[in-house]
C-alpha angles and dihedrals in degrees: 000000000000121000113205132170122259114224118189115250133170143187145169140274128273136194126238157145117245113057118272124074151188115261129207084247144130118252140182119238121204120224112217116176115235094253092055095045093044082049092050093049093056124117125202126210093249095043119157118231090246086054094050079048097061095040100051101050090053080040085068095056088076101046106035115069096151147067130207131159110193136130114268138173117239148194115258116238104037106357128176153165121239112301091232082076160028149112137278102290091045093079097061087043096062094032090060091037081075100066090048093267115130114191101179076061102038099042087051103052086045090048091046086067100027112033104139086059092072136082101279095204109129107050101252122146097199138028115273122202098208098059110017097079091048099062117091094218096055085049091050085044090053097042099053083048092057082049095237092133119124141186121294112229142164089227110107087206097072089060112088139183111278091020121126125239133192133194141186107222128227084261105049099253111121124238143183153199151152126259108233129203096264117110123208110238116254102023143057096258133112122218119248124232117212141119119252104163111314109055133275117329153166119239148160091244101126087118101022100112124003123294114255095167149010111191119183108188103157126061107250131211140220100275114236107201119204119223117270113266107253104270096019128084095200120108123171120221114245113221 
């Protein structure tokens, strides 16, 4: 696993469509050099899904430096906006894109036969496949009816890398992320990677805001940690 530092960052918020938003809030960014994050980012051959996962999401910290929440019309199947930028959910879409699952693909053709089983928030009749993707409680919906959920604890511990994470905000408005393999030094938590308002980003967010949802949907495996390098506290966990 890789240990990194966690420096307190904070921004402002920041108005959108789909859900999750950016909160007047202090954060805690987490500061990666460049040889451990390229490392992170790498993909062997023979690469698990859960391995393209990881890398993926800590792949789009170097790619997306923007948020924006409007409404756009997009390709089906795998459709996207720019990668510069997107909202919350984007961020588990492409993440997940990475291991061959498509869930602007997976969570339509669920809606097409369940919708009602679905929040029905926004005031739409019908699935569509621009939007519904991109908001963080239809993610949460598909994932418990895949039955991925798992408990909700306050033990940093049960929260492994490629694992998805929900929140409620402090003012009401859902968000969502992935836990990476980063580890924050001196815990036992891993860094989350989402978008907030400022882009992707890696950050020490586990407990920030309470807790709304813990999905597992890839098979994980006991982590093997290599030894630090001499001078430098990082490791990477090994899948």
């Amino acid at each position: 696993m890789m240990s990194i530092r966690a420096l307190p960052v904070s921004f402002l918020s920041i108005s959108l469509l789909t859900g999750c938003q950016a909160v007047r809030s202090s954060q805690r960014a987490v500061e990666v050099p460049q040889r451990d994050l390229a490392e992170a980012m790498q993909v062997k051959a023979d690469a698990t899904p859960l391995e393209k996962v990881n890398a993926g999401a800590i792949e789009q910290t170097t790619q997306t430096t923007g948020y924006d929440g409007s409404y756009v019309k997009l390709d089906y199947p795998n459709g996207d906006v720019q990668p510069s930028t997107g909202v919350c959910a984007d961020v588990v879409v492409r993440a997940f894109r990475k291991a061959g699952i498509d869930l602007q693909k997976e969570l339509h053709e669920d809606m097409k036969k369940n919708f009602a089983k679905y929040p029905q928030k926004w005031g739409a009749r019908r699935p569509d496949t621009n939007i519904d993707h991109r908001r963080a409680p239809n993610l949460m919906t598909w994932f418990d009816r895949q039955g991925k959920a798992q408990p909700i604890t306050k033990d940093a511990k049960d929260y492994l890398p490629g694992d998805v994470v929900a929140w409620d905000l402090d003012n009401g408005l859902p968000h969502i992320g992935m836990v990476s393999k980063i580890k924050v030094e001196g815990t036992e938590r891993y860094a989350v990677v989402h978008n907030i308002g400022l882009g992707a980003r890696i950050e020490d967010v586990l407990f920030a805001w309470k807790v709304a949802g813990h999905y597992r949907y890839f098979e994980q495996k006991q982590d093997k940690t290599n030894k630090s390098r001499p001078g430098h506290r990082n490791q990477i966990v090994q899948n």
